[in-house]
N, C-alpha and C positions, 0 to 999 in steps of 0.2 A: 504493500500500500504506500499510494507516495506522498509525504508529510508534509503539510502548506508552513514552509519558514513565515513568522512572524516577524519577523526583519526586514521583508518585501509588502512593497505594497500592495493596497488589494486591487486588481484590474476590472473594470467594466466592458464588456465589448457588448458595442451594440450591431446586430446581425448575428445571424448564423447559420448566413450560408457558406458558400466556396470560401471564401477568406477567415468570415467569424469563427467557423467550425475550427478551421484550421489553428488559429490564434489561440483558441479556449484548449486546444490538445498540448500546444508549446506551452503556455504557460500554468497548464496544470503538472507536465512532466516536470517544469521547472520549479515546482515548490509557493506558486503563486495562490492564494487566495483571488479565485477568478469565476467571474458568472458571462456567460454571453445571454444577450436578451433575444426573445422572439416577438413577432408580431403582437402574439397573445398577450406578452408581459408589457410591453410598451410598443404603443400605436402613436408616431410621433408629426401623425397628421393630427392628432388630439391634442390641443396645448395644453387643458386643462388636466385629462388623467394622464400624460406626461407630466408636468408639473407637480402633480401628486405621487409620482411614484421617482421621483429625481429628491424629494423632498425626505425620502427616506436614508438615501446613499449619504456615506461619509464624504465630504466634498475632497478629501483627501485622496479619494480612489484614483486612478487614473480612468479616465473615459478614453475610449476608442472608437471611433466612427468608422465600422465595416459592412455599413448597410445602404439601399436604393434600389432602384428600379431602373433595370439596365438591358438592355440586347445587344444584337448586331445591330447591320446596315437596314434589313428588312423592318426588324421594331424599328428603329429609330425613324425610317419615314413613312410607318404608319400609325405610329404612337407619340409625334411629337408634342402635343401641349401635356398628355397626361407623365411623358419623362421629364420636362422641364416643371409645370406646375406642381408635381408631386416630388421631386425631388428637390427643388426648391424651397416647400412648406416645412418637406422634416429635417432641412439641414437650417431653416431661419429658425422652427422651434425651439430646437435642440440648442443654438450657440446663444438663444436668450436663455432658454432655462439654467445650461450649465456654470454663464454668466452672475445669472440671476443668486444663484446658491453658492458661488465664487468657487466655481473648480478650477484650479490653480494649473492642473496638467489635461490636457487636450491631444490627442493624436486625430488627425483627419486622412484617413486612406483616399485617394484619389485614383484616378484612370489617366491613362496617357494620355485622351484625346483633348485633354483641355492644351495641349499642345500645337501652335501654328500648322496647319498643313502643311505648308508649300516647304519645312525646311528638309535639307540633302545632307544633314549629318547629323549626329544623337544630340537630343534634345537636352540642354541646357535651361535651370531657374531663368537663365537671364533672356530666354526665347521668349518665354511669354508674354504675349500682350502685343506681341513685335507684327504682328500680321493675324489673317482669319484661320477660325479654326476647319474643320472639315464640314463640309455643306450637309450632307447627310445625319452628321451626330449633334450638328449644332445645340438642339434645342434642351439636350440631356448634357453635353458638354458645358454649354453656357450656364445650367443652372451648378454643377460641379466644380466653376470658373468661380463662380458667385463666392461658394463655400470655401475656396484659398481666400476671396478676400479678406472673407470675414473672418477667418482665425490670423493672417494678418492684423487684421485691425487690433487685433488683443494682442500682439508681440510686445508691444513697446510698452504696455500696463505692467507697474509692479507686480512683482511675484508671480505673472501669470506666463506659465510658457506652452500656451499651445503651438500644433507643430502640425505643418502637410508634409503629407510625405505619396510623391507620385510614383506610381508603380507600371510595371509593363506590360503586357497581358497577361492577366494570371488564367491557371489551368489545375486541375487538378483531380484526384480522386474525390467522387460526391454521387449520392445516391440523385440527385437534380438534373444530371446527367440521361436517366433515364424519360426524363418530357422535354419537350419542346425547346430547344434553344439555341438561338442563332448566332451566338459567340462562335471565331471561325473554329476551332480546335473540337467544341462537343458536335457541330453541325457536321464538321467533315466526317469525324468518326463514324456518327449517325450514317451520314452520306454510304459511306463505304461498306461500312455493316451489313445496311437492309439492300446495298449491288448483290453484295457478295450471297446472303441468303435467302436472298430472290433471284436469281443468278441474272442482275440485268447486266447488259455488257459494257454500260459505258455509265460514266456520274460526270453532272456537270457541274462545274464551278463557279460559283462567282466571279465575275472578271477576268480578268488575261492571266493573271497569279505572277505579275510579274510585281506585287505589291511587298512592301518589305516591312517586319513584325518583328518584334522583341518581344517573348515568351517567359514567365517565371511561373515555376511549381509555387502550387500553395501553402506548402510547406513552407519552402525556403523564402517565401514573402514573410511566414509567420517569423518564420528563426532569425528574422531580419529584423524584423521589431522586436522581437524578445531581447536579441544582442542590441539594438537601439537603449532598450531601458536599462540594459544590465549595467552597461559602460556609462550611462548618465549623459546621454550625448543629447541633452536637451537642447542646447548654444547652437546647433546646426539649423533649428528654423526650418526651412523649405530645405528637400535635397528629394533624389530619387532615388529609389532600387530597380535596378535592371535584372534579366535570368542572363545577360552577357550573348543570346545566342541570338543574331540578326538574321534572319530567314525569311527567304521569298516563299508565297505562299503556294508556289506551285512544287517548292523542295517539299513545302511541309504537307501537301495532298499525296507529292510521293512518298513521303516516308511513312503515312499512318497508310496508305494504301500496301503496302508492305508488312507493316506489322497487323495486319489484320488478314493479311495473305489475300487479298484482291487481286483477280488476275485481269478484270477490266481494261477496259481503256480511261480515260481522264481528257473531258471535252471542255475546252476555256469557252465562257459564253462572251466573252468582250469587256475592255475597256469600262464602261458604265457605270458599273458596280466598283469597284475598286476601291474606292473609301481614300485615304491619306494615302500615298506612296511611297513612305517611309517612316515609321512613326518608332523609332529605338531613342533608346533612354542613355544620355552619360550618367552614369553615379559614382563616378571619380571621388565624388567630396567623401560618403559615405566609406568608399571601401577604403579608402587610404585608411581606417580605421581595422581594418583587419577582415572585415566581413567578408568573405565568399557565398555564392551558389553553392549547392550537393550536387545537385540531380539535375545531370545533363538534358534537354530535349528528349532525347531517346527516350532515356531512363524513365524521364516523368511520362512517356504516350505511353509504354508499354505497361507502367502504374496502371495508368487510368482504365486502357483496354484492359489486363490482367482483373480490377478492380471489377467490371462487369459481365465478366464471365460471357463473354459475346465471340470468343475465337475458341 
């Protein structure tokens, strides 16, 4: 049984999906006093039984924001006022209430796309703002854009350090996996899967796959912030974690096509779809601190596949 040190603080994570789940396993392995929340326990479209259930927490806890309402390219333009308005409301509730009860430490998980489209090399704190983001995710990115302001805006207040921290696509083992979803990494699997045991001959892709993606296991996102708090690296403010692996999305259609033993063909539908054309993350600032990746690309697809028992 693994024993919660009373010398570590106690953690809050709100979500618990792909990332939350992942977060509350780190830092229970690590001896944390840690809760992730769900819909059921806090609906932070609610200000008011938000407010009442924030009202209970030691404001000493650390709060982590691993939660939204998210897809691919396909949600994002057929769902855009309800990704931007809803994720919008529970990331304004959340930084008055936390504000409100004076919690002193703040983690905001973020997504790469609040990142300018148009740049041709790993994305940099200092890019942003510098140009438009990607046309397609606008409406969920912008509200995402919003939420760095606002734990900015708390940097410079005494005593309070909240903190973003922008990640690269995560992936990972998750029973969420099995419905619906158009993030590229669960969709292609899908893709491939139901070729392969419906024996169709050929999957089509999304765009020309000449688009290039920075990929992190959800683990090693967790282990990322775990080592963030261990080492007290609160002074860094805004910084990125990258999985270090830049991949065109037609490598990564071959490779899961491969590990799923597809013997198909792979049909590019065009240009169109494509989304950003480069979207990798530097996090130079962070690793000069020692932090690494585990689990290579490979490793983590054959995870995930292995994880669903589908080959």
């Amino acid at each position: 049984m693994i024993q919660t040190d009373m010398n570590k603080p106690s953690i809050l994570i709100i979500g618990n999906g792909l990332v939350g789940n992942s977060l509350l396993s780190v830092f229970i392995k690590n001896g944390y006093d840690v809760k992730a929340t769900t819909r059921e326990d806090l609906n932070l479209l609610d200000y008011v039984t938000s407010l009442k259930f924030f009202k209970s927490i030691d404001p000493k806890t650390i709060v982590i924001f691993a939660a939204g309402i998210s897809g691919g390219i396909q949600v994002n333009l057929l769902n855009k006022f309800k990704l931007y308005s809803e994720n919008s409301l529970m990331f304004s509730n959340l930084l008055s209430i936390i504000n409100y009860y004076e919690f002193k430490k703040f983690i905001n998980i973020l997504p790469a796309c609040i990142y300018p489209a148009s740049l041709n090399h790993p994305a940099r704190i200092t890019d942003l703002f510098t140009s438009p983001m990607e046309e397609s995710s606008l409406f969920y990115s912008t509200a995402k854009l919003a939420s760095y302001v606002g734990v900015t805006s708390m940097q410079n207040q005494d005593g309070f350090t909240w903190v973003n921290i922008i990640c690269a696509n995560v992936y990972g083992e998750f029973s969420g996996y099995r419905k619906f979803d158009t993030h590229v990494i669960p969709q292609l699997i899908q893709k491939f899967v139901n070729a392969k045991q419906n024996n169709i001959q050929e999957v089509q892709l999304l765009g020309n796959g000449s688009s290039t993606r920075d990929f992190i296991h959800n683990n090693d996102l967790a282990d990322a912030v775990c080592f963030f708090i261990e080492n007290n690296l609160w002074g860094l403010n805004n910084f990125n974690i990258s999985g270090g692996n830049p991949t065109k999305i037609l490598s990564l259609a071959e490779l899961i096509s491969k590990l799923v033993n597809y013997k198909g063909k792979i049909k590019l539908a065009g240009s169109e779809l494509n989304g950003t054309n480069y979207k990798v993350l530097d996090d130079s600032e962070f690793r000069k601190f020692g932090w690494q990746p585990k689990i290579s690309l490979q490793e983590g697809l054959q995870k995930v596949i292995k994880s669903l028992n589908i080959v």
